[in-house]
C-alpha positions in Angstrom: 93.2 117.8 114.9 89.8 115.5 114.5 88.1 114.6 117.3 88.2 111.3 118.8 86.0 109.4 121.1 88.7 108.5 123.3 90.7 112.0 123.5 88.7 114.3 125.6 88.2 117.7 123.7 89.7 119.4 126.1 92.9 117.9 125.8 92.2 118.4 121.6 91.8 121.5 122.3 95.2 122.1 124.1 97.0 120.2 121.2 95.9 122.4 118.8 96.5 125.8 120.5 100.0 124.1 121.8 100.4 123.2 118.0 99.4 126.6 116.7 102.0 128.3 119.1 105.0 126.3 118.0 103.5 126.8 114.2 103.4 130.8 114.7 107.1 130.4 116.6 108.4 128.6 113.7 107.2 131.2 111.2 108.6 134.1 113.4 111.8 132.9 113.1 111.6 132.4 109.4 110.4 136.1 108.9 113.7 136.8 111.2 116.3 134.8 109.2 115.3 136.5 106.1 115.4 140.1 107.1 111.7 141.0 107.2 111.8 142.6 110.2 109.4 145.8 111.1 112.5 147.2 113.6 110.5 150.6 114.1 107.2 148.7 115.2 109.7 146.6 117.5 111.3 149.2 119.2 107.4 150.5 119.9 106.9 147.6 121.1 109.6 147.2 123.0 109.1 150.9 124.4 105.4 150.0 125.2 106.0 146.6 127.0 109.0 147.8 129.2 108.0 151.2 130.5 104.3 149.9 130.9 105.3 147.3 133.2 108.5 149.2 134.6 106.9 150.3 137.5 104.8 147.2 138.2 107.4 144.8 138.2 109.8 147.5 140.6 107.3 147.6 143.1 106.9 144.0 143.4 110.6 143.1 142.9 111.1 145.8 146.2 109.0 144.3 148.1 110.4 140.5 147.9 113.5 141.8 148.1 112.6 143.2 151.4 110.1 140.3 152.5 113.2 138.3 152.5 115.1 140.6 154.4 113.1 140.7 157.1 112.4 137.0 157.6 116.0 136.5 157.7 117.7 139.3 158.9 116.7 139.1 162.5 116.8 135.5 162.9 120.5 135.5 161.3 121.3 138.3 163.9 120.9 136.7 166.6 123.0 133.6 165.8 125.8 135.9 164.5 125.4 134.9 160.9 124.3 138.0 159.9 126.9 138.5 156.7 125.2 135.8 154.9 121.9 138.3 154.8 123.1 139.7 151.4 124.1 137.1 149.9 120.9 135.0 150.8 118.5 137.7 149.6 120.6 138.1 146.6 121.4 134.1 145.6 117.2 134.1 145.9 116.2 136.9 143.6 119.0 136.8 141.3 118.0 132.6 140.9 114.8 132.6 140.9 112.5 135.3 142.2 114.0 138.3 139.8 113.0 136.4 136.8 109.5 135.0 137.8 107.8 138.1 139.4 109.3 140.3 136.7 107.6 138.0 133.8 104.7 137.7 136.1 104.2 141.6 136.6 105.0 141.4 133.0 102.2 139.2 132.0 99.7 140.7 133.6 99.9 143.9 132.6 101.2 143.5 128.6 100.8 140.3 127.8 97.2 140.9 128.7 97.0 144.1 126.8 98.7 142.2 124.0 96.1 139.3 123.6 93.2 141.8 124.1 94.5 143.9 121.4 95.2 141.1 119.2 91.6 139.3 120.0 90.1 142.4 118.9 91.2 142.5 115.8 90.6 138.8 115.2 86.9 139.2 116.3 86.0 142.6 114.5 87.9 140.8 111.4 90.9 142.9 110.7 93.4 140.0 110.8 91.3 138.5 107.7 91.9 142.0 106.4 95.5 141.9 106.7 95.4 138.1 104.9 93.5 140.1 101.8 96.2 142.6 101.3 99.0 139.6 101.7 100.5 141.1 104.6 101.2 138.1 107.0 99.8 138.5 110.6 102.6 136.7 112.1 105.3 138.9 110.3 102.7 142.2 111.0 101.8 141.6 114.8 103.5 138.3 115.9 107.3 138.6 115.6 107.4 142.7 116.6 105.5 141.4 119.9 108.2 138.6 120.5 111.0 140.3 120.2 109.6 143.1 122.1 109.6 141.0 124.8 112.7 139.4 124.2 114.5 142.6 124.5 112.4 143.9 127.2 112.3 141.1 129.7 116.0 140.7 130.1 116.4 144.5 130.9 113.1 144.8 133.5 114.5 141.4 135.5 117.8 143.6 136.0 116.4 146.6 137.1 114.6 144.5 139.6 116.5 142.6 140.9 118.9 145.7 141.1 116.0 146.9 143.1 115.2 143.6 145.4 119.0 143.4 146.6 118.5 147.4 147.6 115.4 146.9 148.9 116.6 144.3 151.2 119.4 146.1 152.2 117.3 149.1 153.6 115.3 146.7 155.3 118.1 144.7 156.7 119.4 147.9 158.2 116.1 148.8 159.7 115.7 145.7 161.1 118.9 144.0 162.3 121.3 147.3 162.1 123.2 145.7 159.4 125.5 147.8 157.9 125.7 148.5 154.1 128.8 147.6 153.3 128.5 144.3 155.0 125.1 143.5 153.1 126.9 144.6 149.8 130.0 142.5 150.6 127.8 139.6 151.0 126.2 139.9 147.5 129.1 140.4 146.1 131.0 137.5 147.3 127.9 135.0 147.3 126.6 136.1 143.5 128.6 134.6 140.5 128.7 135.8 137.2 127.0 132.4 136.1 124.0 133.4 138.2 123.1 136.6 136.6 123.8 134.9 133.0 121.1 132.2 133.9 118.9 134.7 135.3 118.8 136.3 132.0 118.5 133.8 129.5 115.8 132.5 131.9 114.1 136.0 131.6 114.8 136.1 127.8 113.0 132.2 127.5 110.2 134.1 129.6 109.7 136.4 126.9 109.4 134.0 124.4 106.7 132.2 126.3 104.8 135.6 127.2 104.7 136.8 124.0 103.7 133.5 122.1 100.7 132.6 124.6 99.7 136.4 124.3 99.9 136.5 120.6 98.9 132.8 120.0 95.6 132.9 122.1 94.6 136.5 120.2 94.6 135.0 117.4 92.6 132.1 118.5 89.8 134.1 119.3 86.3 133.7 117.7 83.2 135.2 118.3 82.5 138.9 119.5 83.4 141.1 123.0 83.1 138.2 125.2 85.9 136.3 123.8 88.6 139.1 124.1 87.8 138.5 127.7 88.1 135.3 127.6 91.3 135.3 126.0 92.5 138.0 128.2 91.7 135.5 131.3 93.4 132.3 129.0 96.5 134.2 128.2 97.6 135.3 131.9 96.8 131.7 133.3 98.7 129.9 130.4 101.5 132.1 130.9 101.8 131.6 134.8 101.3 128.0 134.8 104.2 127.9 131.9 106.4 130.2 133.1 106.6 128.2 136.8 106.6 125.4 135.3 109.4 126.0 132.5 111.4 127.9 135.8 111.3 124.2 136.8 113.0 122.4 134.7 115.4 125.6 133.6 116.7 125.8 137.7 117.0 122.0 137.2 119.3 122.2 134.1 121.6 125.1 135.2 121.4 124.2 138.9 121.1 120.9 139.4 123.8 118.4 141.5 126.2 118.8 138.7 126.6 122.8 140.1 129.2 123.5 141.8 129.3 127.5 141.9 
């Protein structure tokens, strides 16, 4: 895109990268549709981005999970409204928290690994090599990277929020004396099957965005060491202010006045 005198560059600048990302997306899922798939650098992939961040995104998952518990778990007590404990703590991670903190975790430990690996080899000009030979970067690094975290994302947001509702519960216990099998009851009578399907298509449209605005700014770079910080630092900001804001308009689709349960 040209500059103008009435578009600030910045804004330019977004267009282009925002461009560029739908461009690369596009051309991933041509490589798809026609077979040329590298499945074995996938599944390293794959293997790389979820037992990397497996822990990470446990830990934090844990802890909201328990957070939650013991703002409510108390308070609930005491008006004899504890049962809904469960449920609450569930509805919340299941909805919303599960899928955010587990992309989050996510992004900042691979999908900054992914654009500083990428930038690297952009800046010490081994993309340009892969150009020479006619292999295509997007096919090469691009789409093994996206559906790495397609398949990856999905699996970490249900181990933790597996881990948030248990978490809670433990916590619960401690702090209100409430009994497992109530807690448990709870979840399962306030947590539909609709829930968890949202939760995971919302963590598989996650993916998507991490690995595009990983990949996208990586190959962005120019210049030398500094700029694979730089797009290290780009990469997780993008992909927190997208993913909230894309978590948005997702809750607002799927949960909006027209739910009903």
């Amino acid at each position: 895109m040209s500059d103008s005198p009435w578009i600030p560059k910045p804004i330019i600048q977004f267009l282009d990268e925002a461009g560029g990302l739908f461009l690369n997306l596009k051309d991933s899922a041509r490589f798809l549709l026609r077979g040329q798939t590298d499945w074995q650098k996938t599944l390293m992939q794959t293997a790389m981005v979820g037992f990397d961040s497996l822990g990470m995104s446990v830990l934090i998952c844990v802890i909201t999970g328990s957070v939650l518990a013991l703002q409510t778990a108390s308070k609930f007590a005491q008006t004899g409204t504890d049962f809904y404990v469960g449920g609450l703590v569930a509805l919340a991670v299941v909805r919303e928290l599960g899928p955010i903190f587990t992309c989050l975790s996510v992004g900042a430990r691979a999908g900054t690994a992914i654009a500083a690996e990428i930038a690297n080899m952009q800046v010490t000009s081994q993309i340009d090599a892969l150009r020479v030979m006619g292999v295509s970067p997007i096919r090469y690094l691009f789409l093994p990277r996206l559906l790495a975290c397609m398949i990856a994302l999905p699996m970490l947001t249900i181990i933790g929020e597996v881990a948030a509702i248990l978490g809670g519960m433990q916590v619960a216990y401690w702090v209100a004396g409430l009994h497992y099998h109530m807690y448990l009851e709870s979840v399962w009578l306030f947590v539909k099957p609709y829930d968890i399907r949202v939760s995971l298509l919302k963590a598989l449209i996650f993916g998507v965005i991490l690995a595009a605005i990983s990949c996208t700014v990586g190959l962005n770079a120019k210049g030398g060491a500094r700029e694979v910080g730089l797009s290290t630092t780009k990469a997780v900001v993008w992909i927190a202010i997208t993913i909230i804001v894309a978590d948005f308009f997702l809750t607002w689709i799927f949960f909006g006045t027209s739910y009903s349960g």
